[in-house]
N, C-alpha and C positions, 0 to 999 in steps of 0.2 A: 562133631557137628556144632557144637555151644561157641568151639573157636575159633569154625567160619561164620560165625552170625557178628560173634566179636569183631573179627575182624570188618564182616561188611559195614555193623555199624560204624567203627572207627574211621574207617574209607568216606562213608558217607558222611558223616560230620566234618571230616576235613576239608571234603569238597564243599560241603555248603558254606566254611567260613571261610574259604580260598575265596568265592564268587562273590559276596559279601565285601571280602577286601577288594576283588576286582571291581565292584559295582563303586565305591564308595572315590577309589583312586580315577576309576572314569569323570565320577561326575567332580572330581578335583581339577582334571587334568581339565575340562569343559573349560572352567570358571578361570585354569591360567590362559585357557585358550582367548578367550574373550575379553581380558585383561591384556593381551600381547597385539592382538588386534587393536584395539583402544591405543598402546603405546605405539603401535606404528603410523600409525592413522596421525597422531599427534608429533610423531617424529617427519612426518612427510609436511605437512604445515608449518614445522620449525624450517625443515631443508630450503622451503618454498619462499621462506622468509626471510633469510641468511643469503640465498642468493640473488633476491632483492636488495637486500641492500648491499652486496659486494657490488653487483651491477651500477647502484649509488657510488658508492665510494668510488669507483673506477672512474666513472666520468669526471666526480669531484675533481681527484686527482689529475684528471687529464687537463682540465678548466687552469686546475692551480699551477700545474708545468706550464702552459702557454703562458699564461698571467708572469710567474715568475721570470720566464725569457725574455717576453716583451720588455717586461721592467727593467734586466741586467742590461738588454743591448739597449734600450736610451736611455738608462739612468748611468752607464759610463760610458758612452760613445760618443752621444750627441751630447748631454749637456755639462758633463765637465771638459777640460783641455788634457790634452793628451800625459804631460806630468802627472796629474791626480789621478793616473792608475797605479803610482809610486806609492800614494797615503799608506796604504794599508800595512806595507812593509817600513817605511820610513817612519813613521805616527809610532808604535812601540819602542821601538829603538831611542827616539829622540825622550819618550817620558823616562827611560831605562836609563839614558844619559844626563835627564834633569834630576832624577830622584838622587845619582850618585853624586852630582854637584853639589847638593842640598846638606845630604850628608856630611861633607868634607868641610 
């Protein structure tokens, strides 16, 4: 008899310090519950804010491609003559060929 009384006490102590940890790990898992909340909540504001400004940037870009076009076709079409679209290739060559004169 003395070694089912043993045993129920041992039973019962283990169960009350099982539920003890369970209570303790609840009220952990709460407080990460409520902290992951908080980071998402703040991860939705970051998302909201980032596709603000790509939406920015996109137009930017779009503005500075026109801008950039505009510029290439009348800044060599119309205002220089049809030879100075050579410069760019001729211009290196000829300092290539002055530096080695220089040289000699």
């Amino acid at each position: 008899m003395n070694v089912l009384i043993a045993a129920a006490i041992a039973a019962v102590v283990f169960l009350v310090r099982l539920f003890v940890q369970l209570r303790t790990t609840v009220a952990e898992a709460e407080k990460t519950l409520v902290e992951v909340r908080v980071l998402a909540e703040n991860l939705n504001e970051l998302d909201l804010e980032v596709k603000d400004r790509v939406e920015e940037l996109g137009a930017m870009l779009g503005t500075s491609r026109k801008a950039g076009v505009g510029l290439s076709e009348g800044g060599s079409s119309k205002l220089l003559p049809t030879s100075a679209k050579f410069l760019p290739f001729v211009l290196p060559v000829a300092r290539f060929v002055l530096r080695k004169m220089k040289k000699k």
